[in-house]
C-alpha positions in Angstrom: 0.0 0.0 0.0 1.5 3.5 -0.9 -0.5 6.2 1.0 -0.3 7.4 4.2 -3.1 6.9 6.0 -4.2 3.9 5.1 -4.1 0.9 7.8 -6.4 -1.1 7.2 -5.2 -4.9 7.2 -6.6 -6.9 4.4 -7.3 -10.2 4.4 -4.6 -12.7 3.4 -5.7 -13.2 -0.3 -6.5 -9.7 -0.8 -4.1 -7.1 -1.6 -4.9 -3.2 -1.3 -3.4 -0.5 -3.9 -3.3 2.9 -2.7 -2.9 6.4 -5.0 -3.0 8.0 -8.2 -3.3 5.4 -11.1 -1.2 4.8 -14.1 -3.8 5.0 -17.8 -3.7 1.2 -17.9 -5.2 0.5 -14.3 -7.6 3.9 -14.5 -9.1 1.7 -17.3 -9.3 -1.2 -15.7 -10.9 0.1 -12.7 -13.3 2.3 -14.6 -14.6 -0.6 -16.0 -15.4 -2.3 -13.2 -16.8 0.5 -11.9 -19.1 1.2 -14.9 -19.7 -2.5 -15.1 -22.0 -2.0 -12.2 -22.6 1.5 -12.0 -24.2 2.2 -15.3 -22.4 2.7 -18.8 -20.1 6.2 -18.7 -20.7 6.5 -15.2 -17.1 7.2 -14.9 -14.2 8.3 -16.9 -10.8 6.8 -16.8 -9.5 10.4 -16.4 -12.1 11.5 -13.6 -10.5 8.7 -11.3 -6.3 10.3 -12.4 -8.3 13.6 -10.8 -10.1 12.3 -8.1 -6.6 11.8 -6.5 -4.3 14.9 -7.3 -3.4 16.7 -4.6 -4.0 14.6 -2.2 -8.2 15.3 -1.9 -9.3 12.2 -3.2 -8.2 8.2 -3.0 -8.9 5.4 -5.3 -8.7 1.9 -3.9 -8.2 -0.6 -6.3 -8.7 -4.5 -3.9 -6.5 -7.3 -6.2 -6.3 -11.1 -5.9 -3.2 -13.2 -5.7 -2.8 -13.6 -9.1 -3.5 -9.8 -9.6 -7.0 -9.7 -10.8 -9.4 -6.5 -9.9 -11.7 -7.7 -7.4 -12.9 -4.2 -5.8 -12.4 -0.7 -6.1 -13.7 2.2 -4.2 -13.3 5.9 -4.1 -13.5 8.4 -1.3 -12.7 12.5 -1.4 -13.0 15.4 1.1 -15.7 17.2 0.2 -14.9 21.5 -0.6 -16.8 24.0 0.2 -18.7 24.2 -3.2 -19.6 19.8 -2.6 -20.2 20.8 0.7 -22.9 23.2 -0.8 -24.5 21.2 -3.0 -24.5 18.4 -0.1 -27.2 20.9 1.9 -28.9 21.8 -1.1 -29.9 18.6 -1.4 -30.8 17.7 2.0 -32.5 20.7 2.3 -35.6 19.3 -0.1 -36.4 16.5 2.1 -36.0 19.0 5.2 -33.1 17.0 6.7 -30.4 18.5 9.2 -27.6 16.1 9.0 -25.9 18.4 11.4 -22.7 19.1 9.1 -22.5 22.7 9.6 -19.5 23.6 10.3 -17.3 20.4 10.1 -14.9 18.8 7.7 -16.5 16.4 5.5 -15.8 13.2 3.6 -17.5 11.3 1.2 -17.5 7.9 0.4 -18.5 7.9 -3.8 -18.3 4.2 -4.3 -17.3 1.0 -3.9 -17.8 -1.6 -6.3 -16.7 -5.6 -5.9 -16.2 -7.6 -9.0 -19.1 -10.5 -9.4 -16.4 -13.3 -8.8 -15.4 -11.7 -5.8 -18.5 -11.4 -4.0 -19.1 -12.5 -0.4 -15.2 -12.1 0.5 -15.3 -9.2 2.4 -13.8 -7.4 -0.4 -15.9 -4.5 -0.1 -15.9 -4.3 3.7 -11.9 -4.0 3.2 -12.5 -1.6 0.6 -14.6 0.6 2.8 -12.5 0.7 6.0 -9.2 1.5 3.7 -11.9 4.5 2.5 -12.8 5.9 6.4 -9.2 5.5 7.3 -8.1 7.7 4.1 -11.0 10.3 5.1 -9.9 10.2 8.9 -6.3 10.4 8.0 -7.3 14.1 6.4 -9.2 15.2 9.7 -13.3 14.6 8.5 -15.4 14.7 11.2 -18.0 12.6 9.2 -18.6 10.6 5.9 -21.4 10.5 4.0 -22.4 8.5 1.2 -25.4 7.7 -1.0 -26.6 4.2 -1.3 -28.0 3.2 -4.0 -31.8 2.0 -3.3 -31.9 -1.0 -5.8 -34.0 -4.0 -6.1 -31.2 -6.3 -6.4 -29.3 -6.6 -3.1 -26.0 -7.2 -5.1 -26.0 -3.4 -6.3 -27.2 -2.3 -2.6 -24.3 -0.8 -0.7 -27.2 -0.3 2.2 -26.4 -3.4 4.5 -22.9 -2.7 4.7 -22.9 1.0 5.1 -25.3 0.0 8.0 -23.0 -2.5 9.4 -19.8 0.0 10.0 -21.9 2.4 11.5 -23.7 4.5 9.2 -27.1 6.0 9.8 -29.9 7.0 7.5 -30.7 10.2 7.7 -32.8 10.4 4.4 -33.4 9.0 1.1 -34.0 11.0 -2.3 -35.8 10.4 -5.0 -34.4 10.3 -8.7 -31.2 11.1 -7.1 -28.7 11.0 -9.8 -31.2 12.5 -12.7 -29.4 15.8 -13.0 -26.1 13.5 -13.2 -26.6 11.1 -15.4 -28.3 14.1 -18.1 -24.8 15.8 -17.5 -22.7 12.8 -18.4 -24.9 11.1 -20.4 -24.3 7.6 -18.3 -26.8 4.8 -18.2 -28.5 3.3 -15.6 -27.8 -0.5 -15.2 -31.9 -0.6 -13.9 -33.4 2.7 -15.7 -31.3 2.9 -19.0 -31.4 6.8 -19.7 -34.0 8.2 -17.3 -32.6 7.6 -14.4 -35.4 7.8 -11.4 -33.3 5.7 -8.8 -33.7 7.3 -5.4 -30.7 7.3 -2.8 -30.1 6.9 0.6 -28.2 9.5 2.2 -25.7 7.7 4.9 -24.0 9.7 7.8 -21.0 8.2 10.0 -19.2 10.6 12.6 -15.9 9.9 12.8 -15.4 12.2 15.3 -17.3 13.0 18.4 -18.8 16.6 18.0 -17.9 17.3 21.2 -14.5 16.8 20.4 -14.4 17.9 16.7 -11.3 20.9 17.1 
């Protein structure tokens, strides 16, 4: 693993890969990511500038033999994200009580068919939080995809490191996915999947400095 920050043990047949990505691997890992995600959801070149700077992290989870069995991607959120974050939860009337604190978000993490019911993506996801505590967030938030198929559900998981819903909103990637002009893997080009927004404090708010 190359970035500091990240300590997160794997388990022994897993091996976790940490930083900016060469052309050939942000391929690869926008493929997978796409693969579930919808077609275009993500650029090979969005995931080289998700990580400059040091504001983002890509996680790329490989075999032994060096296949892609997870990815996931994490940022600290600026102040215009940060924005756009209470924007949205201001629709549903939601207080998430973020005001004021340094905010991460978890974007995605995706596990390759082959590879599911490993504990890849719980690996994944821990290597994300310690990357966002590493860079002083108080919380993480993250949309979950409400799906019908549990496979493309990051729900249970999100729930089982501590993760509370706070709400869920519909048709939650529209303006997105008109933008980029990905498809839905469930909706095709109109997009009305709804999302669950998911808060985890990393930080007590008593505590937050």
């Amino acid at each position: 693993m190359a970035a500091t920050g990240i300590v997160t043990r794997p388990a022994s047949n897993v091996t976790l890969h940490v930083g900016a990505p060469g052309s050939a691997v942000a391929r690869e890992t926008a493929a997978l990511l796409n693969e579930s995600l919808g077609s275009g959801f993500i650029q090979p070149s969005a995931l080289a500038e998700l990580t400059a700077e040091g504001g983002g992290v890509l996680i790329r989870a490989r075999g032994r033999g060096g296949e892609l069995l997870g990815a996931g991607t994490a940022r600290v959120l600026d102040q215009a994200s940060r924005a756009v974050l209470q924007d949205r939860l201001r629709f549903p009337g939601v207080d998430a009580g973020l005001v004021g604190r340094r905010v991460g978000e978890l974007k995605s993490i995706v596990v390759a068919p082959a590879a599911r019911g490993m504990g890849v993506g719980s690996t994944v996801l821990a290597a994300c939080l310690d990357f966002l505590k590493a860079r002083g967030c108080h919380d993480v938030v993250s949309a979950s995809w409400v799906s019908a198929d549990p496979q493309h559900s990051s729900l249970g998981m999100l729930e089982r490191a501590g993760f509370a819903q706070v709400a869920t909103i519909p048709a939650f990637w529209a303006d997105d996915q008109r933008a980029v002009g990905y498809l839905c893997p469930l909706c095709g080009a109109g997009c009305v999947c709804a999302a669950v927004i998911m808060v985890l404090p990393l930080m007590d708010r008593a505590n937050r400095g």
